[in-house]
C-alpha positions in Angstrom: -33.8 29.9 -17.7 -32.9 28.0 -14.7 -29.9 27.6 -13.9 -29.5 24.1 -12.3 -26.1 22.5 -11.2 -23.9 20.3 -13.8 -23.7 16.9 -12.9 -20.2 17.0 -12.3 -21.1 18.4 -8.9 -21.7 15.5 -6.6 -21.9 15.0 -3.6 -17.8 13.8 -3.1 -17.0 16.9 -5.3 -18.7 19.0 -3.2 -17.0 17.8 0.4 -13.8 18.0 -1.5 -14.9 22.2 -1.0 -16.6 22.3 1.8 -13.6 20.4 3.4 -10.3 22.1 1.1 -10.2 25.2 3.8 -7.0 23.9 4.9 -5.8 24.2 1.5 -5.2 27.0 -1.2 -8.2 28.4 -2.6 -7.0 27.7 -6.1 -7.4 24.2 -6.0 -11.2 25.1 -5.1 -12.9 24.7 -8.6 -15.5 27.2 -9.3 -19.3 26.0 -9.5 -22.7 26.9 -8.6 -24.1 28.0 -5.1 -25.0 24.4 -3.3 -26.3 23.7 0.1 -24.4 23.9 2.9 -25.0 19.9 4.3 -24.2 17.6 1.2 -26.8 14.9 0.8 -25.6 11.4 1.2 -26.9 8.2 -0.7 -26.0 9.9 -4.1 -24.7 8.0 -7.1 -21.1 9.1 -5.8 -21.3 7.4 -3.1 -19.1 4.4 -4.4 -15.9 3.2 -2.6 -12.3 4.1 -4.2 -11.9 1.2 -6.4 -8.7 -1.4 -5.1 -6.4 -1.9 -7.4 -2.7 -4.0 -7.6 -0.1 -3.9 -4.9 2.3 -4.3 -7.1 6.0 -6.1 -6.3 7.4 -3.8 -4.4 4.8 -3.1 -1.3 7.0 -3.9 2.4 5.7 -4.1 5.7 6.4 -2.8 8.8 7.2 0.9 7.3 8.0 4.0 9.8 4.9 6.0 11.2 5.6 9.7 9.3 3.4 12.4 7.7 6.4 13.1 5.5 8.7 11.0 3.7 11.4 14.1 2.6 14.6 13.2 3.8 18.4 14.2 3.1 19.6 13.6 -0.5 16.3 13.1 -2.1 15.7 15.1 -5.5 12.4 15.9 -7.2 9.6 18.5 -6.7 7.8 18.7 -3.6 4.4 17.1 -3.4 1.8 17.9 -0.2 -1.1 15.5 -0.5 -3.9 16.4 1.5 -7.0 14.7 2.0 -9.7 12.9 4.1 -10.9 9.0 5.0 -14.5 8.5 4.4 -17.2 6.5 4.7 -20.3 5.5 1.8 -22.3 7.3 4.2 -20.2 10.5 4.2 -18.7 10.1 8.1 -15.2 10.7 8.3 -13.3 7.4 9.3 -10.7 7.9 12.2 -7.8 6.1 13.1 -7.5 5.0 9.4 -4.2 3.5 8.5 -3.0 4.9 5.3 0.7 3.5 4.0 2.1 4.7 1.0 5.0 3.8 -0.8 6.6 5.2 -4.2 9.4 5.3 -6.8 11.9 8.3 -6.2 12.3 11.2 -8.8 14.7 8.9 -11.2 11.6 6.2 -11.3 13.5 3.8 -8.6 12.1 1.9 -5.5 13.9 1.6 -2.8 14.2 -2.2 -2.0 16.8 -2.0 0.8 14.8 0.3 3.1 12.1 2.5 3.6 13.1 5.8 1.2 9.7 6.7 0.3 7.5 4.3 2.4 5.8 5.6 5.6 2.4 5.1 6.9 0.3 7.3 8.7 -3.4 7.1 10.8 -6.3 9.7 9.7 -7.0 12.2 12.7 -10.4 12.6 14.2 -11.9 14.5 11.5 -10.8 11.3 8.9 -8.4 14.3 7.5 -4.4 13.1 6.6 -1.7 15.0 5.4 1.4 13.6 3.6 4.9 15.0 2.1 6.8 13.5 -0.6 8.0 14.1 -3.8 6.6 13.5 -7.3 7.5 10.1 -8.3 9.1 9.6 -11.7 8.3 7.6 -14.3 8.9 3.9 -13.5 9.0 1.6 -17.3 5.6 1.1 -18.4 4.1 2.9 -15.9 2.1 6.8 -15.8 3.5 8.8 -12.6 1.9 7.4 -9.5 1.7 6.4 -5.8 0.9 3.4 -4.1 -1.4 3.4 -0.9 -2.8 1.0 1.2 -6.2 2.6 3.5 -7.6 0.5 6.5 -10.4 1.7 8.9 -10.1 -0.3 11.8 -10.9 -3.3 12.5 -11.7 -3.5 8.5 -10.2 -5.0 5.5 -7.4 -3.4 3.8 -7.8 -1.6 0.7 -4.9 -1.0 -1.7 -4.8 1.3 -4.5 -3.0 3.3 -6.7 -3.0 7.3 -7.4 -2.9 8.8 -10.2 -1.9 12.8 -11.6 -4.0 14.6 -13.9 -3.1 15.5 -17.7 0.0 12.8 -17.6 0.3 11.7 -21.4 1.6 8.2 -20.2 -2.1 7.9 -18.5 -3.7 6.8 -21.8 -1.1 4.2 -22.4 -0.4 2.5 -18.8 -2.7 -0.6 -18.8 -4.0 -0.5 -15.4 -4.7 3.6 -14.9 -8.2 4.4 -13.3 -9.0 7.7 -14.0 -11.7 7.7 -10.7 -8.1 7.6 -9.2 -7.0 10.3 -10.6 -6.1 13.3 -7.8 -6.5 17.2 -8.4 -3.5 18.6 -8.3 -2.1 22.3 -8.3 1.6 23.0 -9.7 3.9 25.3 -8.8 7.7 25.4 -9.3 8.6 24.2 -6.3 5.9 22.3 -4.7 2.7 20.3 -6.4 -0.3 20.2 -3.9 -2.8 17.6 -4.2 -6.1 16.2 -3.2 -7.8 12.9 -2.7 -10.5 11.5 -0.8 -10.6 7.6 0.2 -14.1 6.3 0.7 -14.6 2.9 2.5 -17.5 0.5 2.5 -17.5 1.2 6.5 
């Protein structure tokens, strides 16, 4: 018998290998042989859904790849990823700001403890340290993000982590936002890809 690949291996999943070398090759998942060009135009194709800002989004954040600073508690997170297009062409000079609750589930209001944005290099690829948020009330773990290609609209949206037990109760969780994550005891890595309608 033939043996064909699962569905699960679209065309996003694959790039997610073919473009993880930078990371640990324990966050590649296992799977069939595949080619060595993905195909575009697939069903996977879509663009990451928006979803709410939320009330606690604030301009004008500092330009940093890593929001670590003096005093903060919490695990380590590295969040790796790239900015794409539908058509499968990384998007450069993409504006990506995120902004999160500290370990203890608090924003910081006052300043920017957590908040930083950050442009995609040539190859669409960004890189950003933090720390795993806590739980904020009546929300699962997450991160907020806003992701601009130039000249573009904006597009903000939330991510998620995997296996969370609060997922399945917090209202607004997407699980198409959902990152793949690898935990240690010191430090989470993760990975996402951002796909624009660009």
């Amino acid at each position: 018998m033939e043996n064909k690949p699962t569905k699960q291996w679209t065309r996003r999943k694959f790039l997610w290998v073919a473009l993880a070398a930078p990371l640990p090759l324990a966050l590649a998942q296992p799977g069939p042989t595949l080619p060595a060009t993905p195909a575009c135009g697939d069903e996977d194709d879509e663009p990451t859904p928006p979803q709410t800002e939320g009330p606690y989004y604030k301009p004008r954040s500092p330009e940093r790849k890593s929001l670590l600073e003096g005093g903060l508690s919490g695990t380590k997170l590295l969040i790796q990823g790239y900015v794409l297009s539908t058509g499968c062409k990384p998007v450069a000079r993409a504006l990506l700001d995120f902004w999160q609750c500290d370990a203890q589930g608090q924003y910081d209001n006052q300043g920017f403890r957590l908040r930083g944005h950050q442009f995609s290099d040539a190859s669409g690829r960004f890189v950003l340290e933090t720390i795993v948020p806590g739980l904020y009330p009546g929300r699962t773990r997450h991160i907020h993000v806003k992701v601009q290609a130039p000249n573009r609209p904006v597009l903000t949206t939330q991510l998620y982590f995997p296996d969370e037990p609060s997922n399945a109760s917090d209202r607004i969780f997407d699980r198409r936002l959902t990152m793949a994550v690898q935990k240690s005891n010191n430090l989470w890595q993760a990975r996402f890809d951002f796909v624009l309608r660009v």
